[in-house]
mmCIF file as gemmi writes it, N, C-alpha and C atoms, coordinates in Angstrom:
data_model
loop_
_atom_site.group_PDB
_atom_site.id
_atom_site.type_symbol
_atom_site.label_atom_id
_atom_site.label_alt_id
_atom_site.label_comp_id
_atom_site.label_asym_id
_atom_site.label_entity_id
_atom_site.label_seq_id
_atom_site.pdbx_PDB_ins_code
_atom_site.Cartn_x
_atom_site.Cartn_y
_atom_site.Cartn_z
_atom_site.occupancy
_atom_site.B_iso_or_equiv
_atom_site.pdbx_formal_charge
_atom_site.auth_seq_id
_atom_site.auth_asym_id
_atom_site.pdbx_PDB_model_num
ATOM 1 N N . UNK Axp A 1 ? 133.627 193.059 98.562 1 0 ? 1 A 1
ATOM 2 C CA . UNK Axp A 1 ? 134.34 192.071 97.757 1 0 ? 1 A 1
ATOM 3 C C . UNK Axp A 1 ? 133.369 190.944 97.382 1 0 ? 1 A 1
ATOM 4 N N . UNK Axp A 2 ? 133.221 190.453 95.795 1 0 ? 2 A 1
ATOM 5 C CA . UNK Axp A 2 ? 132.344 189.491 95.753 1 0 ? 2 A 1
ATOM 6 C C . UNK Axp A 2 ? 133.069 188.135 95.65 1 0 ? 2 A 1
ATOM 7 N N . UNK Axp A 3 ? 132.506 187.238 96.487 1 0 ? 3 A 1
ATOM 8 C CA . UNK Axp A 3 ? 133.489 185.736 96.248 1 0 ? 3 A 1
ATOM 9 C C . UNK Axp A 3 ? 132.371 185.131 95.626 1 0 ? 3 A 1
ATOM 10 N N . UNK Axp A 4 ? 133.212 183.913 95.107 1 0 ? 4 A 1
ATOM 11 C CA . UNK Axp A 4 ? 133.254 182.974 94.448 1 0 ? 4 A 1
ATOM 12 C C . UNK Axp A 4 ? 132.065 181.882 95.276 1 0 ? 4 A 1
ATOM 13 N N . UNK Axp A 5 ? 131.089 181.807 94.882 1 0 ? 5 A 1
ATOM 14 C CA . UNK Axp A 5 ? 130.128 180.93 95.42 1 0 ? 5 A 1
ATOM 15 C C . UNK Axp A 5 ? 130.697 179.43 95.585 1 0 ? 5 A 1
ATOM 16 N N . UNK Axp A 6 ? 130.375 178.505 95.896 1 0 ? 6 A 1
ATOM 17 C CA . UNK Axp A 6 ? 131.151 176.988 96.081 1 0 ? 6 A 1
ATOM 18 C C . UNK Axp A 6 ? 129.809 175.999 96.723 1 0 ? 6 A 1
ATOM 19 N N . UNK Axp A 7 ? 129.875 174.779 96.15 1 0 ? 7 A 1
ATOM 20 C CA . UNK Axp A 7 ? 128.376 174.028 95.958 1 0 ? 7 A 1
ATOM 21 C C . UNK Axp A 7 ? 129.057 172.386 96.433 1 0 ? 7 A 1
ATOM 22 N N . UNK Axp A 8 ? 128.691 171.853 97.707 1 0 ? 8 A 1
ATOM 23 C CA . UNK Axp A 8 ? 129.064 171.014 98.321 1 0 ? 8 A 1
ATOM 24 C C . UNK Axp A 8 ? 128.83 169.689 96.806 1 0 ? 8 A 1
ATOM 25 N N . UNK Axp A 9 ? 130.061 169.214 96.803 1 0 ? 9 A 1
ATOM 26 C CA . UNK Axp A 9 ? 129.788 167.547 95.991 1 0 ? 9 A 1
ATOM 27 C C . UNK Axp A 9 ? 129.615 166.532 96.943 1 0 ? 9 A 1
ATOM 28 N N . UNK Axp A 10 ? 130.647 166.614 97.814 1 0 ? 10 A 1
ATOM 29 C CA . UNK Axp A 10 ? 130.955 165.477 98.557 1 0 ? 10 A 1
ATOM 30 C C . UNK Axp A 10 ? 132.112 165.218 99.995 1 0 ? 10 A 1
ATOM 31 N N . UNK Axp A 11 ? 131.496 164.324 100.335 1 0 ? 11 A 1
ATOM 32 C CA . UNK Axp A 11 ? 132.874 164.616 101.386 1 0 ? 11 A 1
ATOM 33 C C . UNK Axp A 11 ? 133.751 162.896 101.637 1 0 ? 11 A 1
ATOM 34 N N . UNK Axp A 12 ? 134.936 162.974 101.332 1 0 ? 12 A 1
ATOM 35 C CA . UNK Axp A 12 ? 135.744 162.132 101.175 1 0 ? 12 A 1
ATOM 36 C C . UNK Axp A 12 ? 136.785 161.55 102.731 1 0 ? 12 A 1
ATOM 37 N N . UNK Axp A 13 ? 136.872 161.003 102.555 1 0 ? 13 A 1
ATOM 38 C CA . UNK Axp A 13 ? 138.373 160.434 103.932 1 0 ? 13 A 1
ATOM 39 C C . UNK Axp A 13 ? 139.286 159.945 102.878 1 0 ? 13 A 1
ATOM 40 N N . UNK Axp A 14 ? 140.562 160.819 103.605 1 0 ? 14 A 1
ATOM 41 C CA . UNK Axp A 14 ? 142.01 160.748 102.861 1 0 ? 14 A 1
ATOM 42 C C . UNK Axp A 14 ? 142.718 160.436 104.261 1 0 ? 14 A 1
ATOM 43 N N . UNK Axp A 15 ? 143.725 159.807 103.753 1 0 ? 15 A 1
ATOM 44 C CA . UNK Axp A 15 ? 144.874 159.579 104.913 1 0 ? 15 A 1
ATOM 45 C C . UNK Axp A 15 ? 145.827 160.881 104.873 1 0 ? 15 A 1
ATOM 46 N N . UNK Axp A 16 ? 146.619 161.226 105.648 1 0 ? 16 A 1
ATOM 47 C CA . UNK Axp A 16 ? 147.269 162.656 105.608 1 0 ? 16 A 1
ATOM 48 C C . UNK Axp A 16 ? 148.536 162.061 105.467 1 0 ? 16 A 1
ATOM 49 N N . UNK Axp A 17 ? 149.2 162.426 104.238 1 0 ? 17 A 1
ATOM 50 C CA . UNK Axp A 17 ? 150.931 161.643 104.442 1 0 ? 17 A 1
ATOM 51 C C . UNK Axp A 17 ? 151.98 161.886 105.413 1 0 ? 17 A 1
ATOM 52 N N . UNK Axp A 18 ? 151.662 163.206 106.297 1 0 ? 18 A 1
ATOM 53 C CA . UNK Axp A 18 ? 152.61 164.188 107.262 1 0 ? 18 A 1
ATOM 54 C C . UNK Axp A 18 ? 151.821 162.586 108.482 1 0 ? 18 A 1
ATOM 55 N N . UNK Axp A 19 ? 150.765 162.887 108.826 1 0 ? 19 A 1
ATOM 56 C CA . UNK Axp A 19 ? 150.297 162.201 110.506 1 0 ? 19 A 1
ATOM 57 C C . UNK Axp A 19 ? 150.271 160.834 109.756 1 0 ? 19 A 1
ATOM 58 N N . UNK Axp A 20 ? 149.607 160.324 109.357 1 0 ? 20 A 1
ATOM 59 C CA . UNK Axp A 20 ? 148.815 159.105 108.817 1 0 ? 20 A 1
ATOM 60 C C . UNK Axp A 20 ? 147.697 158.793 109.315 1 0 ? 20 A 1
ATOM 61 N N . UNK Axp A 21 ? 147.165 159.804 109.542 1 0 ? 21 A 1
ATOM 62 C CA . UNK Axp A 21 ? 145.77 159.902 110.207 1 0 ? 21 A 1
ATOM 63 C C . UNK Axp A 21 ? 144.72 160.199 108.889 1 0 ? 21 A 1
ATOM 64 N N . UNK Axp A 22 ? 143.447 159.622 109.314 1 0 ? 22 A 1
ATOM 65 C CA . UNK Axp A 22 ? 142.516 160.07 108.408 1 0 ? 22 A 1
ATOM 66 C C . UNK Axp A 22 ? 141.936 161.42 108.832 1 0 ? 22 A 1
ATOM 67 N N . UNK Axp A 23 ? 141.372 161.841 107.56 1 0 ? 23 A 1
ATOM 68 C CA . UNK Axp A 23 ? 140.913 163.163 107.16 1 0 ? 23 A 1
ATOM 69 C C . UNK Axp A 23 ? 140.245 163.257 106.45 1 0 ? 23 A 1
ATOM 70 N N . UNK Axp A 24 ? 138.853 164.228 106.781 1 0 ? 24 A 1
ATOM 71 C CA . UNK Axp A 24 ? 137.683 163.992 105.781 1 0 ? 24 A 1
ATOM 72 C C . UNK Axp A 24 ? 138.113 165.515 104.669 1 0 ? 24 A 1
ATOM 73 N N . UNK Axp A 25 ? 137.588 165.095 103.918 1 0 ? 25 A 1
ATOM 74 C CA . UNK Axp A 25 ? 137.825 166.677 102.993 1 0 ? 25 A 1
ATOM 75 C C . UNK Axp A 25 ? 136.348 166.836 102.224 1 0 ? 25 A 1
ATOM 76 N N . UNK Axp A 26 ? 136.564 168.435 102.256 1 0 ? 26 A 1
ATOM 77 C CA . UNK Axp A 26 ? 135.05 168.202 101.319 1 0 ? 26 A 1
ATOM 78 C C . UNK Axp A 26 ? 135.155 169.133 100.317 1 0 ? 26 A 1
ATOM 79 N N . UNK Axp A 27 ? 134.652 168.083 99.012 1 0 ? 27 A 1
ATOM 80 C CA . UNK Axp A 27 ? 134.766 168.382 97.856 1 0 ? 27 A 1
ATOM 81 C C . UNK Axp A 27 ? 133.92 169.873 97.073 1 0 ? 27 A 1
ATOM 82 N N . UNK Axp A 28 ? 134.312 170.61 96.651 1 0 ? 28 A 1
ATOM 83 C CA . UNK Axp A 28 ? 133.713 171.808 96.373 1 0 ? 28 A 1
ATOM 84 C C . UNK Axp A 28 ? 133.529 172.076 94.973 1 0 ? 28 A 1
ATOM 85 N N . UNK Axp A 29 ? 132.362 172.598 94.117 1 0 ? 29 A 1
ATOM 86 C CA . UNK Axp A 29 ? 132.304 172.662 92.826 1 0 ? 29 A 1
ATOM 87 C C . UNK Axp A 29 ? 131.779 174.742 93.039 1 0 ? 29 A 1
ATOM 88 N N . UNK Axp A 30 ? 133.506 174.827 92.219 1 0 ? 30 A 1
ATOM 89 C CA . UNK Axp A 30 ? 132.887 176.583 92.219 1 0 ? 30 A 1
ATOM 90 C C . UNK Axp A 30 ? 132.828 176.908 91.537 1 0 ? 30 A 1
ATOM 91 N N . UNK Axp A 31 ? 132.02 178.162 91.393 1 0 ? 31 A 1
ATOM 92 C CA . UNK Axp A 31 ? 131.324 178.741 90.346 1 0 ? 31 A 1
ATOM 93 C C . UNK Axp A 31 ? 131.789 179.143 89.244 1 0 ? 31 A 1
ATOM 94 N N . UNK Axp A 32 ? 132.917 179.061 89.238 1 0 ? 32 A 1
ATOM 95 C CA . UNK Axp A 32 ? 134.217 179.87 88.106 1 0 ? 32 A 1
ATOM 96 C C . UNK Axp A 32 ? 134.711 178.393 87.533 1 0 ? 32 A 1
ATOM 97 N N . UNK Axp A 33 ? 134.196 176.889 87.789 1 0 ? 33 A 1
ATOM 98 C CA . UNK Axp A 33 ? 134.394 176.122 87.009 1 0 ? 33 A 1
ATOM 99 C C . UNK Axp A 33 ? 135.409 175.24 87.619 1 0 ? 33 A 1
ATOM 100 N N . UNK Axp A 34 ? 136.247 175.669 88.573 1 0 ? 34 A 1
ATOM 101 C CA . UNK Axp A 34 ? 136.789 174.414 89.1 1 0 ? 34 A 1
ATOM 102 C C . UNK Axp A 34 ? 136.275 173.75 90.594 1 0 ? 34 A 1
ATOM 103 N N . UNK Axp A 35 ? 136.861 172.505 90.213 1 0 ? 35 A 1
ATOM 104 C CA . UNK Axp A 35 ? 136.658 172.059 92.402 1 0 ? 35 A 1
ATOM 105 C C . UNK Axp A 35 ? 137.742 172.039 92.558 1 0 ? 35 A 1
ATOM 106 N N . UNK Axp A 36 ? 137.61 171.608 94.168 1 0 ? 36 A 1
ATOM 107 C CA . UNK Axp A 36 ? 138.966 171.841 94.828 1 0 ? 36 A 1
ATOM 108 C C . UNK Axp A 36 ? 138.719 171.048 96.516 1 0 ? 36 A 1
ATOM 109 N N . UNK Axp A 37 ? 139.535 170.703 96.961 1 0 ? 37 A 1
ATOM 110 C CA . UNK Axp A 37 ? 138.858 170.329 98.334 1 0 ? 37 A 1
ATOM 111 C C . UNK Axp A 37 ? 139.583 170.918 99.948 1 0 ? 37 A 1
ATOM 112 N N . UNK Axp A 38 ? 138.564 171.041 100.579 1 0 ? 38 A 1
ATOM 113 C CA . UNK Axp A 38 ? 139.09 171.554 101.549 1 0 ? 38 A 1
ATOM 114 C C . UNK Axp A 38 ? 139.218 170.906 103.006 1 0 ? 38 A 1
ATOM 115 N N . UNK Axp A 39 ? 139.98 170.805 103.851 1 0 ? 39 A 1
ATOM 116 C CA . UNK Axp A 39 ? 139.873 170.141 105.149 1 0 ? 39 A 1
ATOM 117 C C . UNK Axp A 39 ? 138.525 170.385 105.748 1 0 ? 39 A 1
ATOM 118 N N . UNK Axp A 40 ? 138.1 169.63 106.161 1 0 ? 40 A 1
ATOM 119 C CA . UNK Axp A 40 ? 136.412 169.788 106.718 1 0 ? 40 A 1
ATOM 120 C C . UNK Axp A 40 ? 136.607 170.617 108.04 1 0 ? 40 A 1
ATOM 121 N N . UNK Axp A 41 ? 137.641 169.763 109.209 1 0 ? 41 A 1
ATOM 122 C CA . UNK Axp A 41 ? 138.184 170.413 109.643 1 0 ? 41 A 1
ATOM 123 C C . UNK Axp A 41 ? 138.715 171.612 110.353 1 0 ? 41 A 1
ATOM 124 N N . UNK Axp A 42 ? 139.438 172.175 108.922 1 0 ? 42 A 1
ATOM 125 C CA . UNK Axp A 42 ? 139.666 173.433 109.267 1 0 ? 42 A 1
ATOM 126 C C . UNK Axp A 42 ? 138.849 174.278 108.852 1 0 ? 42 A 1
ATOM 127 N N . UNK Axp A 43 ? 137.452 173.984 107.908 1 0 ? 43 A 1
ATOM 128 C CA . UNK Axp A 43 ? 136.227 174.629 107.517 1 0 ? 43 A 1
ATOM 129 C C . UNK Axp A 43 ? 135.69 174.868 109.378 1 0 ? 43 A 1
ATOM 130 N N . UNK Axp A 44 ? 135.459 173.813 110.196 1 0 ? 44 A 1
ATOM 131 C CA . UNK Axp A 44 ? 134.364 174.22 111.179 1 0 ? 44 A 1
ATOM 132 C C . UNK Axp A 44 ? 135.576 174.783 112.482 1 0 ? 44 A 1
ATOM 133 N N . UNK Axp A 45 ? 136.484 174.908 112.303 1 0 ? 45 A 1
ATOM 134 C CA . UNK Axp A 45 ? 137.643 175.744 113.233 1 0 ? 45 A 1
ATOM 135 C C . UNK Axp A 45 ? 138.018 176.925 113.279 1 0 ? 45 A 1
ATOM 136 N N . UNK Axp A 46 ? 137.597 177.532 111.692 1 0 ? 46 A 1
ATOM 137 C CA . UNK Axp A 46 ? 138.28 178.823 111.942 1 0 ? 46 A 1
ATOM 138 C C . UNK Axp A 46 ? 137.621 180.424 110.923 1 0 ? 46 A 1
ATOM 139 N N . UNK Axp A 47 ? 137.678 181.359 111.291 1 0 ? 47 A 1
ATOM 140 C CA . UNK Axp A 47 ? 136.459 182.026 110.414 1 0 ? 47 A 1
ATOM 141 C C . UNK Axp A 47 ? 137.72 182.892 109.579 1 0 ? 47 A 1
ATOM 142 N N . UNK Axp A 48 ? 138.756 182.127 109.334 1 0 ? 48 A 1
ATOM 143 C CA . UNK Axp A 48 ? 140.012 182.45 108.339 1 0 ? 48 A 1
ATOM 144 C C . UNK Axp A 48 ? 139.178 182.842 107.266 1 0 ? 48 A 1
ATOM 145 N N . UNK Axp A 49 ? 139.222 183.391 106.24 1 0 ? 49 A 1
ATOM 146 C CA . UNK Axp A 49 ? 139.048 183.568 104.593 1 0 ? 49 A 1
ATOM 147 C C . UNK Axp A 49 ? 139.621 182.47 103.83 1 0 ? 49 A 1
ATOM 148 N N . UNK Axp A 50 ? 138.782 181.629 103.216 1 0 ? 50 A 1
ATOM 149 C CA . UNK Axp A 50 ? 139.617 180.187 102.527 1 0 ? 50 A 1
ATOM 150 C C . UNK Axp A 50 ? 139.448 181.215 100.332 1 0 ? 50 A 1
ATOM 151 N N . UNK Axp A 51 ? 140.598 180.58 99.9 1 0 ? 51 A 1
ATOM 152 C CA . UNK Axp A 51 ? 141.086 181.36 98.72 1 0 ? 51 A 1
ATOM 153 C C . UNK Axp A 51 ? 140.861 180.388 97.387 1 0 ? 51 A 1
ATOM 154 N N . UNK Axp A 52 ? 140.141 180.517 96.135 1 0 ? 52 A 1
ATOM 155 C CA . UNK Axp A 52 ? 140.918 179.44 95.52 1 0 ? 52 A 1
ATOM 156 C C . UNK Axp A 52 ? 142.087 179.667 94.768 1 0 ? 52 A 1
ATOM 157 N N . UNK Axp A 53 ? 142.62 178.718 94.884 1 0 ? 53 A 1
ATOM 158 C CA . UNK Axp A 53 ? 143.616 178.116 94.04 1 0 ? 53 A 1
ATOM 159 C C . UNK Axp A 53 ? 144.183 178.357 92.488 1 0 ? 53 A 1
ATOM 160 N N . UNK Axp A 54 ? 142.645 179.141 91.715 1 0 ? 54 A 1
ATOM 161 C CA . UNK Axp A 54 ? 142.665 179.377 90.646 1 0 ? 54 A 1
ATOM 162 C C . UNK Axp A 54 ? 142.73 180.636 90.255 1 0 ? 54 A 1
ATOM 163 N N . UNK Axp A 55 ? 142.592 181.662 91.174 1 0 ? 55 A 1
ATOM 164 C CA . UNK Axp A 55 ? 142.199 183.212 90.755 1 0 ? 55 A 1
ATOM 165 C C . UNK Axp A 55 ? 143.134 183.885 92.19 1 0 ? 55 A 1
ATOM 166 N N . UNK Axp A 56 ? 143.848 184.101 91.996 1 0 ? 56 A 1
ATOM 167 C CA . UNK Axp A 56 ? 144.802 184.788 93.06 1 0 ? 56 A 1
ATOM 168 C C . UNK Axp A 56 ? 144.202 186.27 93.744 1 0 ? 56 A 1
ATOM 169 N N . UNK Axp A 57 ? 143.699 185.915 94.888 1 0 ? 57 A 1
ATOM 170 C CA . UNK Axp A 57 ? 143.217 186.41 95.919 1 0 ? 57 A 1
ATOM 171 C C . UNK Axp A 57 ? 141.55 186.636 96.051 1 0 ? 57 A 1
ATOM 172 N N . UNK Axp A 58 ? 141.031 185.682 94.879 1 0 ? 58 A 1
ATOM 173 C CA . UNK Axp A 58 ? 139.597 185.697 95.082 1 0 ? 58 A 1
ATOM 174 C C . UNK Axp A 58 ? 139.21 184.649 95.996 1 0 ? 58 A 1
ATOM 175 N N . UNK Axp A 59 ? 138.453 185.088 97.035 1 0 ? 59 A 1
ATOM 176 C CA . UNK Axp A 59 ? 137.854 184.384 98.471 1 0 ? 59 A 1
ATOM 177 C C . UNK Axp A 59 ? 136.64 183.544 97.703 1 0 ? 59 A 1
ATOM 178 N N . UNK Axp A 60 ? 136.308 182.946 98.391 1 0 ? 60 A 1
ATOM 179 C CA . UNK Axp A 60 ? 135.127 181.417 98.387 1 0 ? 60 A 1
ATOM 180 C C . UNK Axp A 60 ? 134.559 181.278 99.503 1 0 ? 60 A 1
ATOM 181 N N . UNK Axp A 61 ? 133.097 181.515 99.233 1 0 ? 61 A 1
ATOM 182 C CA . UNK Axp A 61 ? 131.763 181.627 99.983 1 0 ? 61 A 1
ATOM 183 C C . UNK Axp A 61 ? 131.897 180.092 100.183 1 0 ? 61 A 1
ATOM 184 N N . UNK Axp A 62 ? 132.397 179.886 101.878 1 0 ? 62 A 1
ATOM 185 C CA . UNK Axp A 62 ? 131.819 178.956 102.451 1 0 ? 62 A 1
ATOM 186 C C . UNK Axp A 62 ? 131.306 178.422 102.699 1 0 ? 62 A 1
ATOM 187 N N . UNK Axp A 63 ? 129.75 179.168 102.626 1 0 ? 63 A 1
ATOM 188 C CA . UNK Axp A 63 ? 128.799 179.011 103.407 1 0 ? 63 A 1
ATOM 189 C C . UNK Axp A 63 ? 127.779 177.861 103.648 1 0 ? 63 A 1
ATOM 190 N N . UNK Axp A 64 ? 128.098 177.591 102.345 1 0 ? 64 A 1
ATOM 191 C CA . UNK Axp A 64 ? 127.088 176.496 101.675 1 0 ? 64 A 1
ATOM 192 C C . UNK Axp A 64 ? 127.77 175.024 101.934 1 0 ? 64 A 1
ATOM 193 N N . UNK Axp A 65 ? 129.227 175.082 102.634 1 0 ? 65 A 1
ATOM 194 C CA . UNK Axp A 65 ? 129.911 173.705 102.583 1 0 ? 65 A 1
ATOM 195 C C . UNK Axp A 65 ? 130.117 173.423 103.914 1 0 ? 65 A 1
């Protein structure tokens, strides 16, 4: 399966409206033209398959974020 490459922009702190805790997210520029951001988080917790948002069931190369 080929995924979707993804190219670190940035990494942000958001407040979470559920806890009210802060949360870093990090900003992703992928190769198919959109960003998107992901819990930093749950990037270094879990070796899940993260998806984007834009192409229904195409995976995103982590690797680089």
């Amino acid at each position: 399966m080929t995924k979707i490459k993804a190219k670190h922009v940035q990494t942000i702190t958001v407040i979470d409206p559920d806890t009210q805790l802060e949360v870093n997210v990090v900003i992703a520029k992928l190769d198919n033209g959109g960003m998107m951001g992901i819990d930093e988080s749950f990037l270094s917790n879990t070796d899940e398959p993260v998806y984007t948002p834009f192409e229904r069931g195409k995976q995103i190369d982590v690797s680089e974020l």
